[in-house]
C-alpha positions in Angstrom: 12.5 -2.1 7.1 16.4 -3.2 6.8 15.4 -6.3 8.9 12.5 -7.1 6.6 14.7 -7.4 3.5 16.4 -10.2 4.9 12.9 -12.4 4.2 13.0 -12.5 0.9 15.1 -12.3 -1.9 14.7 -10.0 -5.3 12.5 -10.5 -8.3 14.8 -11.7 -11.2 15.1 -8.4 -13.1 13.5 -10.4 -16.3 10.7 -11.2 -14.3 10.2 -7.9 -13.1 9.9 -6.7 -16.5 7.8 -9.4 -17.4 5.1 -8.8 -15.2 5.1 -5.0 -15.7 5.1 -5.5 -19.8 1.5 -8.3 -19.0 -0.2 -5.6 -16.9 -0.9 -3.1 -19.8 -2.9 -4.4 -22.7 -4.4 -7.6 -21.8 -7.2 -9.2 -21.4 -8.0 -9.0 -17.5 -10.2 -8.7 -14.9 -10.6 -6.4 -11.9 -10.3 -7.9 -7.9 -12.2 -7.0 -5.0 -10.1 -6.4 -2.1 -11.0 -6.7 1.6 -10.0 -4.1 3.9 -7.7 -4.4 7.1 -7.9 -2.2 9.4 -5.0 -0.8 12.0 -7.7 -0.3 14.6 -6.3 -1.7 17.7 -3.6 -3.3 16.3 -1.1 -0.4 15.5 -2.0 2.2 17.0 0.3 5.1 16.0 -0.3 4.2 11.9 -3.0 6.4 11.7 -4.2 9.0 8.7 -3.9 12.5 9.0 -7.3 13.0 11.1 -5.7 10.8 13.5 -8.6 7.9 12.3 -7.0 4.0 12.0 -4.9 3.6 8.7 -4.9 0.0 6.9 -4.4 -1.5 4.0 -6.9 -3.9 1.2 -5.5 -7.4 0.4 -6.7 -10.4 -1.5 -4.8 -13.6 -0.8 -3.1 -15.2 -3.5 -3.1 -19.1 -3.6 -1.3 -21.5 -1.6 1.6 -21.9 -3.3 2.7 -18.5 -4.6 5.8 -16.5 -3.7 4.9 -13.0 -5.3 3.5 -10.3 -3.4 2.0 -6.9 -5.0 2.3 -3.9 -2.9 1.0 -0.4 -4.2 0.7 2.8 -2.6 -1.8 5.4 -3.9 -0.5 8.7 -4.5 -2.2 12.0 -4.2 0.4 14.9 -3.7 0.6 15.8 -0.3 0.6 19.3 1.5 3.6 21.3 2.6 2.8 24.1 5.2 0.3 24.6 8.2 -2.1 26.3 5.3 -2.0 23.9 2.5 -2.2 21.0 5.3 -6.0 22.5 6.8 -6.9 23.9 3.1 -6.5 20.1 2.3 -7.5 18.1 5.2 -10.2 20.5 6.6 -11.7 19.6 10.1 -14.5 17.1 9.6 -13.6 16.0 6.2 -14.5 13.0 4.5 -11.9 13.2 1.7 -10.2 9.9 1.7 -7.2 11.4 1.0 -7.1 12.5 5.1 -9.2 10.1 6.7 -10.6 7.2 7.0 -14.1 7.5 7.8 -15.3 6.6 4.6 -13.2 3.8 3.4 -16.0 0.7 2.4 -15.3 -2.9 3.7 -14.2 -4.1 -0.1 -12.3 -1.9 -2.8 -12.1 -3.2 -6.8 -8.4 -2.7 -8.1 -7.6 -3.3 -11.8 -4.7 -2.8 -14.0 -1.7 -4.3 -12.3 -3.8 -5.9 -9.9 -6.1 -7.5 -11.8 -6.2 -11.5 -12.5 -4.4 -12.0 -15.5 -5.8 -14.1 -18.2 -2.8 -17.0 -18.6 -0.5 -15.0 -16.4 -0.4 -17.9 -13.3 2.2 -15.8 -11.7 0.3 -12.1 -11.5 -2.7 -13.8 -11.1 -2.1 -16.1 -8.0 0.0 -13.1 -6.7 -0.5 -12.3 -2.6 -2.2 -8.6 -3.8 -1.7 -5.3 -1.1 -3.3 -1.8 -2.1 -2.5 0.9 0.6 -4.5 4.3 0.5 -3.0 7.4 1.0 -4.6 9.4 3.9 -1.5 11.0 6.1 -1.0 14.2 3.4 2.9 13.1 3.6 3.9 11.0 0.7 3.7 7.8 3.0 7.0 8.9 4.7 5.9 11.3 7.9 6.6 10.7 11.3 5.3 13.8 13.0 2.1 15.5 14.5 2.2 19.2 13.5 -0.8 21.6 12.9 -3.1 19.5 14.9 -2.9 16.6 12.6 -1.2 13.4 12.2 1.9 12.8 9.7 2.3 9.1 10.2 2.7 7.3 6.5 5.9 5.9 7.5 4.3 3.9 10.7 1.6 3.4 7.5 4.2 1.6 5.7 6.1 0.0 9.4 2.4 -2.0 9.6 2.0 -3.1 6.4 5.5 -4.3 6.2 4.9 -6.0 9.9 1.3 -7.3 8.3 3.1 -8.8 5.3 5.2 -10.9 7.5 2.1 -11.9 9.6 0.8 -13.0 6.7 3.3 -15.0 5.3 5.9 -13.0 3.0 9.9 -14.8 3.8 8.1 -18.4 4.7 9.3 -19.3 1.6 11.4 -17.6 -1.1 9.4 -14.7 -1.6 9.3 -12.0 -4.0 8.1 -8.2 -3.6 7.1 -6.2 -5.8 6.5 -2.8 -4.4 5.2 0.4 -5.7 3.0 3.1 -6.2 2.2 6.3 -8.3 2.5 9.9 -7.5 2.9 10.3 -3.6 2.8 6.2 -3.7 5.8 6.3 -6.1 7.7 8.2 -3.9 7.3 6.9 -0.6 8.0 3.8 -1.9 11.3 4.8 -3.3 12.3 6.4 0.5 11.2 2.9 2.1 13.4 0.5 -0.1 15.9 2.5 0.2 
């Protein structure tokens, strides 16, 4: 990830502050996000079931600099008995899987379009779920399962590129809450 902070340079703290402050309390209105899938493309950022990871992303326009990147949280599991007592064989639990992920996936709040906000609004917008149980920071196979969030977070950062992030003098925000929150704090680091 060292190599990817060359593409772009930081948010102005100001503006940073700016857009958090305009995503709580006004008028706005929810996105619909396609999904993208890892399948076939990276193979080891898989969820904990060992099923393709990926990420939901609605383009921003043309000319915007500003990309959104959030990571769901969801706690995560510790030991060999809290890992199968939450990601039990054959689950459906999005949280260790991806099985049931649908094709589209509404986000609001910070990710919504902002009524006379041009620059949240037109924003390149990235929601990554949580399904490897490891805070988005793993790089391991233990218990039988998968504990890849940090490929997760490789792949998006790789797709980000692909799709356009450093072409120009970009800007990132990047978060999440929970398990999101902290795997985001190990990545920038």
């Amino acid at each position: 990830l060292k190599d990817l902070a060359l593409f772009w340079t930081p948010l102005d703290p100001a503006d940073a502050m700016r857009a958090l402050s305009l995503s709580v309390g006004v008028s706005a209105l929810p996105i619909s996000m396609k999904l993208v899938s890892f399948k076939g493309a990276y193979d080891d950022a898989v969820c904990t079931d060992g099923t393709p990871s990926g990420y939901y992303y609605k383009e921003g326009s043309a000319d915007s600099t500003m990309w959104l990147v959030d990571l769901q949280g969801g706690g995560w599991c510790h030991d060999e008995y809290d890992c199968h007592k939450r990601c039990t064989k054959g689950t459906e639990s999005t949280m260790c899987t991806s099985k049931g992920w649908s094709k589209t996936h509404t986000e609001d709040g910070f990710y919504s379009t902002h009524l006379g906000d041009k620059v949240l609004s037109e924003a390149h917008k990235i929601w990554v779920p949580y399904c490897t149980s490891d805070a988005h920071m793993g790089d391991a196979a233990k218990f039988g399962m998968q504990f890849r969030g940090a490929k997760v977070i490789q792949a998006v950062m790789s797709e980000l590129v692909r799709l356009g992030i450093g072409k120009t003098n970009s800007s990132l925000i990047f978060g999440g809450q929970s398990a999101g929150g902290r795997g985001a704090m190990v990545h920038l680091d």
